[in-house]
C-alpha positions as CSV (number, residue, x, y, z in Angstrom):
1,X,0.0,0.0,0.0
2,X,2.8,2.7,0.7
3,X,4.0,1.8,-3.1
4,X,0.6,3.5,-4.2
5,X,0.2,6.4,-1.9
6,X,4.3,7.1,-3.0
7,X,3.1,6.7,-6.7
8,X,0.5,9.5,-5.9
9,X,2.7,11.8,-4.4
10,X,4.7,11.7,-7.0
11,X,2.0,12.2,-9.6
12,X,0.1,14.8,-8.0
13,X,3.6,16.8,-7.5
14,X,3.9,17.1,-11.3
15,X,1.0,18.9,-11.3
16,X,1.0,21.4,-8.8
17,X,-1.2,24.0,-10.2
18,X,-4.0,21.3,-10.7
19,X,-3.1,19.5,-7.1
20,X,-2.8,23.2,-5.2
21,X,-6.3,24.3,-6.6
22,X,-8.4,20.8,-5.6
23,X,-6.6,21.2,-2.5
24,X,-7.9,24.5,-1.2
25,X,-11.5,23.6,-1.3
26,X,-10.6,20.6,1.4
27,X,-8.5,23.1,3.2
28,X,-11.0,25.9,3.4
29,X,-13.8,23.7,4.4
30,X,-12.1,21.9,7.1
31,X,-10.9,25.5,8.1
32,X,-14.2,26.4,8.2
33,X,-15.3,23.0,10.4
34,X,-13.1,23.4,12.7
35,X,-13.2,27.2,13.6
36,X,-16.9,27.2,13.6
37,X,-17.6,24.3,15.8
38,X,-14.6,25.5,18.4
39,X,-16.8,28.6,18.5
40,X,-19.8,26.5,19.4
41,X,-17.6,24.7,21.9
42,X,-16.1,27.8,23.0
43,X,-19.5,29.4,23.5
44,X,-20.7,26.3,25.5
45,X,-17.5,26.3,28.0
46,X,-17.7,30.1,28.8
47,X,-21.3,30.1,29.8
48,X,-20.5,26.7,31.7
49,X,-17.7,28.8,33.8
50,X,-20.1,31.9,34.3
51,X,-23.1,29.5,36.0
52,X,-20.5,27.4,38.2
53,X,-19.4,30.4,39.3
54,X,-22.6,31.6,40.3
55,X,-23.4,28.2,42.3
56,X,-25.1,25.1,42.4
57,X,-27.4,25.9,45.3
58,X,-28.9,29.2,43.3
59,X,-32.4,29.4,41.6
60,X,-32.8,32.8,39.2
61,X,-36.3,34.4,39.0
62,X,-36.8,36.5,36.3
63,X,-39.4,38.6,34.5
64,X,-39.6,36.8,30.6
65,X,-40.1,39.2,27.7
66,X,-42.1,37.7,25.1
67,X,-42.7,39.7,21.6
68,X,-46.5,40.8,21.5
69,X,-47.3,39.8,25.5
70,X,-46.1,41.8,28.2
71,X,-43.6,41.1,30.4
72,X,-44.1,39.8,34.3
73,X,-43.1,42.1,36.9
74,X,-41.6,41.3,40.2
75,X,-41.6,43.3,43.7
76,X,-40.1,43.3,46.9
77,X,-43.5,41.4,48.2
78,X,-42.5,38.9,45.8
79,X,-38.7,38.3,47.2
80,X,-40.1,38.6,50.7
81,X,-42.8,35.7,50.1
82,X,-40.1,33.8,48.3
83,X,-37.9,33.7,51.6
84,X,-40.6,32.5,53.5
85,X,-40.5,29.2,51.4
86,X,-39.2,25.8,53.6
87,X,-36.1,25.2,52.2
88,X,-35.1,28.7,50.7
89,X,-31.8,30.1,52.9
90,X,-32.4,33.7,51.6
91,X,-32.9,35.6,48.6
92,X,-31.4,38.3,47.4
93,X,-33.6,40.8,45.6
94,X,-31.9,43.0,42.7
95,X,-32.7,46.1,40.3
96,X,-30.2,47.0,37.3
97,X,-30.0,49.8,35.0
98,X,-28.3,51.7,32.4
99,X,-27.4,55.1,33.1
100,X,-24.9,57.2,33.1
101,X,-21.9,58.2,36.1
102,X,-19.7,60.9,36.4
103,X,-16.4,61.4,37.6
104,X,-13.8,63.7,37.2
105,X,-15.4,65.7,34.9
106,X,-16.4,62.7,32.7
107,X,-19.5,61.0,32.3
108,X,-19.9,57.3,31.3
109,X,-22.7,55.0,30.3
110,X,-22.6,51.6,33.0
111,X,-24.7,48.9,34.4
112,X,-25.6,49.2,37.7
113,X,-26.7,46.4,40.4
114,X,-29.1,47.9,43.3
115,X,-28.6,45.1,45.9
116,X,-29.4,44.6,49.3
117,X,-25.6,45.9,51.0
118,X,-26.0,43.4,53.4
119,X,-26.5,40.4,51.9
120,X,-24.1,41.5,49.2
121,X,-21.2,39.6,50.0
122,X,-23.2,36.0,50.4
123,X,-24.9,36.6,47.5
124,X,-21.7,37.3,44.9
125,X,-19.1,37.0,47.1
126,X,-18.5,33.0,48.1
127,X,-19.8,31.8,44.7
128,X,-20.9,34.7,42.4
129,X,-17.1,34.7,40.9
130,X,-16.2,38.1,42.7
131,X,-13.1,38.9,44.5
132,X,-11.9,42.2,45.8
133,X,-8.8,43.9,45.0
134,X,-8.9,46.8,47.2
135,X,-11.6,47.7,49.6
136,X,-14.4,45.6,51.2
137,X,-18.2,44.7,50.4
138,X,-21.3,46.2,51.0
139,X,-22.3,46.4,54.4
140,X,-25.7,46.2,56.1
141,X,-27.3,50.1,56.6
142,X,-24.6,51.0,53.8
143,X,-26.0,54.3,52.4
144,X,-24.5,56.1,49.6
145,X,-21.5,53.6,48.8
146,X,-20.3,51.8,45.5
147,X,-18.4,48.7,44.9
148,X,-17.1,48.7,41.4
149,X,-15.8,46.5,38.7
150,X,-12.0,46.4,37.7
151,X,-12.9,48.3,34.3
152,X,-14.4,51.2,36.1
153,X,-11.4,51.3,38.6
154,X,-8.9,51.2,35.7
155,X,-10.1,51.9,32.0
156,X,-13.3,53.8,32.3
157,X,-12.1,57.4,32.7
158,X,-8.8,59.4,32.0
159,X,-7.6,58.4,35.6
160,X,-8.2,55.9,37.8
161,X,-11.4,55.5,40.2
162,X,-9.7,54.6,43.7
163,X,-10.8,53.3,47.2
164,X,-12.2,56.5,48.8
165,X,-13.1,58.2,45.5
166,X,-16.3,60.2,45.2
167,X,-18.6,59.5,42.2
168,X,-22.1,60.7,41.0
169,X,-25.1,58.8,39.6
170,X,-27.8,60.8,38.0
171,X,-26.6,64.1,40.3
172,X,-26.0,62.4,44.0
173,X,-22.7,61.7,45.5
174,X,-21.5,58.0,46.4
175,X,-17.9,56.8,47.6
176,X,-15.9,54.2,46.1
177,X,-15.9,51.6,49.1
178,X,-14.6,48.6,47.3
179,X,-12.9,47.4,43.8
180,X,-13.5,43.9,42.5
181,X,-10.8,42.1,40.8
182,X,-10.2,41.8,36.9
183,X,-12.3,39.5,35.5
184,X,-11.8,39.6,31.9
185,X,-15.7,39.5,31.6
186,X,-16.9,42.8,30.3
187,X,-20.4,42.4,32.0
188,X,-18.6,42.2,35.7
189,X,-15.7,44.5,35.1
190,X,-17.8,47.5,34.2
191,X,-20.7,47.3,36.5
192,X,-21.4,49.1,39.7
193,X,-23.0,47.8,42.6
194,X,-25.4,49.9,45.2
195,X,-27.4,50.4,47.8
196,X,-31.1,48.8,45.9
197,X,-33.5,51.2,47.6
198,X,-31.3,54.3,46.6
199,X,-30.8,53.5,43.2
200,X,-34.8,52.9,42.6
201,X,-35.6,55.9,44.1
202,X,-33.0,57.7,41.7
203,X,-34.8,56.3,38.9
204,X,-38.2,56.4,40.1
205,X,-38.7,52.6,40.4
206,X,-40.0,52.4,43.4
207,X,-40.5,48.7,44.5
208,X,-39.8,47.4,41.3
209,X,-37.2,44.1,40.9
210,X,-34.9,43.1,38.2
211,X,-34.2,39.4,39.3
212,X,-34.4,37.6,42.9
213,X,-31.9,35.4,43.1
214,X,-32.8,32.1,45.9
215,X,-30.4,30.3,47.8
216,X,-31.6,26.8,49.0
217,X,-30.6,25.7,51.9
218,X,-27.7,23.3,52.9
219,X,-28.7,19.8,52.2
220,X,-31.7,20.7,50.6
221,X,-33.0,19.3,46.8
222,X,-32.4,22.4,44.6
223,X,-35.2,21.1,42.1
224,X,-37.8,20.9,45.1
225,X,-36.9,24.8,45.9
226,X,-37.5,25.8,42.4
227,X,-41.0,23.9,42.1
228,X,-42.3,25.9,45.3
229,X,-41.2,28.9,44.1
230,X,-42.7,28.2,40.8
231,X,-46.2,27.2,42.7
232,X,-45.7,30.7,44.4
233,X,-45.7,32.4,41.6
234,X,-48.2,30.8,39.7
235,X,-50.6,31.6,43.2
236,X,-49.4,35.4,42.9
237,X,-49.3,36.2,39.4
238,X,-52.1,36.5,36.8
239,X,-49.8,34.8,34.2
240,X,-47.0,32.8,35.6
241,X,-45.8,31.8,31.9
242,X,-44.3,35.7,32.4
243,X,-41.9,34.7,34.4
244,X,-38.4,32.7,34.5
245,X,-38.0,30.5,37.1
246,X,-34.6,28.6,36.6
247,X,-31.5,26.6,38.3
248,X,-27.9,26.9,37.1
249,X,-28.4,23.7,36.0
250,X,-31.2,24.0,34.1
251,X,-30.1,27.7,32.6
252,X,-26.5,25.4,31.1
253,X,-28.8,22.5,29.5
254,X,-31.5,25.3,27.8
255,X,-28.3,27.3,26.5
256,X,-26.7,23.8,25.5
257,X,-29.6,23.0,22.8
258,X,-29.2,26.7,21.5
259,X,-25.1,26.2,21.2
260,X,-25.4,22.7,19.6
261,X,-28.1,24.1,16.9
262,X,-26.0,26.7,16.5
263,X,-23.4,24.3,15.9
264,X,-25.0,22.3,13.4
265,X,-25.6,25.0,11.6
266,X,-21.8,26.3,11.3
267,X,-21.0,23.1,10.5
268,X,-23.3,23.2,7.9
269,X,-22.2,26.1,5.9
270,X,-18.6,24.9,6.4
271,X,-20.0,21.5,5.0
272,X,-20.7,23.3,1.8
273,X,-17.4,24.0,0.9
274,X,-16.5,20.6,1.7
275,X,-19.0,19.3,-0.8
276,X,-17.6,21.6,-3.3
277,X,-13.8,20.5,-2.4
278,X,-15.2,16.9,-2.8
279,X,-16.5,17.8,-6.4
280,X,-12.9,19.8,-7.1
281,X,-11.2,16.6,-6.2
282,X,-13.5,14.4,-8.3
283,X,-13.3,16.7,-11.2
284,X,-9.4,16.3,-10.7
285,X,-9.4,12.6,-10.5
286,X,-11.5,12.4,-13.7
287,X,-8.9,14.7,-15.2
288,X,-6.2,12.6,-14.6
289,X,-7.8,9.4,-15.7
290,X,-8.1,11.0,-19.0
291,X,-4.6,12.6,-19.5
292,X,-3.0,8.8,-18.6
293,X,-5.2,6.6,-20.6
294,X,-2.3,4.9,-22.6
295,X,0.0,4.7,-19.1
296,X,-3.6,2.5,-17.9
297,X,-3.5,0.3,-20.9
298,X,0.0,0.0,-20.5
299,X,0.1,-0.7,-16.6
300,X,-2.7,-3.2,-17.3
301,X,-1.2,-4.9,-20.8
302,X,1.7,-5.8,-18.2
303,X,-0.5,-7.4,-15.7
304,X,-2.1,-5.1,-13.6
305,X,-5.3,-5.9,-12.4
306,X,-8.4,-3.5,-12.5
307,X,-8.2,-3.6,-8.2
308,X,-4.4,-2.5,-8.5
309,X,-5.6,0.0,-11.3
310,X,-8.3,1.1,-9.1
311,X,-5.7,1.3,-5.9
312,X,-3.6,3.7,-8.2
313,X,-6.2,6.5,-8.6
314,X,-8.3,5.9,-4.9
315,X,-4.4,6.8,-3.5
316,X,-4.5,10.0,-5.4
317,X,-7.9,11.0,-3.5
318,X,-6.7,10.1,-0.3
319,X,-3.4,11.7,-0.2
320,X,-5.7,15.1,-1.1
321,X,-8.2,14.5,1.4
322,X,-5.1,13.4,3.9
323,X,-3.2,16.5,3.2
324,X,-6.2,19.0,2.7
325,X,-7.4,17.7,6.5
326,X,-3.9,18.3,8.2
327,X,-3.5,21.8,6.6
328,X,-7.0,22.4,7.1
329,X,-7.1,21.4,10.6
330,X,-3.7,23.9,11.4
331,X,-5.1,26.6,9.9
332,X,-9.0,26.6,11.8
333,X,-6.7,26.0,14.9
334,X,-4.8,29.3,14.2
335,X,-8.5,31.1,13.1
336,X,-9.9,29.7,16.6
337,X,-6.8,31.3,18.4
338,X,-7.2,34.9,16.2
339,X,-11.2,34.6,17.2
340,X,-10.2,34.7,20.9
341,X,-8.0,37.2,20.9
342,X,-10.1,39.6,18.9
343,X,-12.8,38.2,21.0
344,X,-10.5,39.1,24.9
345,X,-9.7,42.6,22.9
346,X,-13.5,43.6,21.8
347,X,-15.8,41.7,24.8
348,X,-13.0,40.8,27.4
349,X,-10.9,37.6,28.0
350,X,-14.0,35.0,29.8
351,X,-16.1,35.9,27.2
352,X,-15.0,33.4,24.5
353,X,-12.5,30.6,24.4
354,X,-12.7,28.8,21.4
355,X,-11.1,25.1,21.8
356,X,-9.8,22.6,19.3
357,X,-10.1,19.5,21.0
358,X,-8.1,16.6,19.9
359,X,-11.8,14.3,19.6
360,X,-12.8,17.7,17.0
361,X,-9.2,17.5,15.3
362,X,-9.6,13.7,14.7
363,X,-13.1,14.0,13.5
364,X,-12.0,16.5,10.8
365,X,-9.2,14.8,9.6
366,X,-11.3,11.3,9.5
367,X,-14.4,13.5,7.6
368,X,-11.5,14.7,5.0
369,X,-10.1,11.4,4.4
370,X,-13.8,10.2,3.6
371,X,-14.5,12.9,2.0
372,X,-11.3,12.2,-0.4
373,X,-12.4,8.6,-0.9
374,X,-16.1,9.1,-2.1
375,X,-14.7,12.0,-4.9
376,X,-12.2,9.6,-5.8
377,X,-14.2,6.3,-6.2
378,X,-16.4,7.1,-9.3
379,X,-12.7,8.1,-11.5
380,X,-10.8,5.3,-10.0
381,X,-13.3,2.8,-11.1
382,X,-13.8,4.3,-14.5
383,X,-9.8,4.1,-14.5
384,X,-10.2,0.5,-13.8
385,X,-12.7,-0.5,-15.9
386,X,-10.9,1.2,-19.1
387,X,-9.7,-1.7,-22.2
388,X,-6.1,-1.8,-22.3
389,X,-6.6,-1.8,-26.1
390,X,-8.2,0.6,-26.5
391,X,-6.3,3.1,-24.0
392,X,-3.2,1.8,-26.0
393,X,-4.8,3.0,-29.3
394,X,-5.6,6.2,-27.6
């Protein structure tokens, strides 16, 4: 066998124009496999990260927005009556907003987090993913302080926003108590955490809730939690199908089917090209078969049979689909590692990591190699089949 696939080498070498063309459509769509579906993987692992972070023991309650219905609306009674549940260790009720804070002159557009101050530390400290860099939390009866995200501390403005700083939301006065930690997340570094009740009554929300986050308690079933919260809502609420009720676990599996269509579909489009690199290669095969006619009749007036015939021109196919894979499969590795670095610069460094598994790196190479033998068996058999006679007449 490695007497045929040297014979091909050497054939498709004097032709490197021909061989160089019919390889790029392999290369390009296993590029295009590859990069796409480490995206999809990428995707998957990030948001994996973000919920363990958050904790096991949490249950998410959320208003849902639904296009033509309008959406649920929680309220402190709400998070109150939730904490009364058995099982429930204590919630943590939140309001967020967009608007603009000033300092030193400047004024910048942020998130910001009204939370309870004293439950601030249980609910993001221990297993929201937050550590602090300078400062401390939130305290209980905090009024008027800010705990900010690394971004704010270091990027945001033309100097840096320090412990002990003074900045203003929507005209009022607030000191920098505490800094978090980089995260490399864009969504944590640049958001600004508060006192809930005096951010809603800068806005004029009086009341109003974002999210309530749960906490079961130790040792209890988290699923159990979530039902009676669900059955609480469904008792308060006019519609309950208006609201999100959710575990980490249950958020990762619901994002999961999203990240795996999404994959399919990638892989899809990058199939394309494959399926047009498999017709380059057949189109190159057949081209071949008909430039060495008389070297067929010839190879087959000596003796050759129309398996060793066939052999000749399948090796031809495979060493294309071998090499297009291998090149392939380098260059979406160096695409995946270009889309995360673009992707750390432009959204931060946890928001993306694409990976090229070695299990995704086989599978290409395997798919190319196919791919190679099914655009090379129709010309190989017509090779085979061809009258030595006849080709020697040709």
């Amino acid at each position: 066998m490695y007497d045929y696939f040297l014979l091909s080498v050497k054939t498709l070498s004097h032709r490197k124009a021909r061989t160089v063309l019919t390889l790029m459509g392999v290369i390009i769509g296993i590029m295009a496999v590859v990069s796409m579906i480490s995206v999809g993987s990428g995707m998957k692992a990030t948001l994996k990260e973000q919920l363990q972070s958050l904790g096991s023991d949490k249950i998410i309650i959320t208003p849902k927005f639904s296009y033509g219905t309008k959406a649920g609306q929680l309220n402190d009674d709400d998070s109150r009556a939730i904490g009364k549940l058995p099982g429930v260790a204590f919630v943590s009720p939140i309001f967020s907003v967009s608007t603009s804070i000033e300092f030193g002159g400047q004024e910048k557009n942020i998130i910001i987090f009204g939370i309870d101050p004293g439950k601030a530390e249980n609910t993001f400290g221990n297993t929201g993913g937050y550590s602090l860099l300078q400062g401390r939390w939130l305290g209980k009866g905090d009024q008027q302080k800010v705990v900010i995200g690394y971004g704010i501390h270091n990027d945001l403005f033309s100097r840096k926003v320090n412990v002990g700083n003074t900045i203003k939301i929507r005209g009022k006065t607030f000191e920098v108590v505490g800094i978090f930690q980089k995260t490399g997340d864009r969504t944590k570094d640049y958001t600004l955490y508060t006192n809930i009740d005096q951010l809603r009554e800068l806005v004029g929300a009086k009341n109003s809730l974002t999210m309530i986050i749960a906490k079961a308690q130790k040792g209890v079933n988290v699923e159990d939690v979530k039902i009676r919260i669900e059955n609480l809502i469904k008792s308060r609420k006019e519609s309950s199908k208006n609201y999100f009720v959710a575990t980490q676990k249950e958020i990762f599996e619901k994002a999961s089917v999203v990240f795996k269509i999404v994959q399919v579909v990638f892989g899809g489009l990058a199939a394309v090209s494959l399926i047009v690199g498999a017709i380059g290669i057949s189109n190159t095969m057949i081209m071949n078969v008909t430039e060495r006619v008389r070297e067929i009749g010839i190879i087959k007036a000596i003796g050759a049979s129309d398996s060793q015939v066939m052999k000749i021109f399948m090796a031809d196919a495979l060493v294309v689909g071998f090499t297009g894979g291998i090149i392939g499969i380098a260059l979406g590795y160096a695409t995946s590692i270009v889309i995360n670095m673009a992707a750390s610069v432009y959204l931060g460094n946890d928001v993306l990591k694409t990976t090229v598994s070695p299990s995704l790196a086989a599978f290409a190479l395997i798919f190319a190699v196919v791919i190679g033998a099914i655009a090379g068996l129709y010309p190989a058999y017509r090779a085979s089949k061809l009258n030595p006679v006849d080709s020697l007449r040709s």
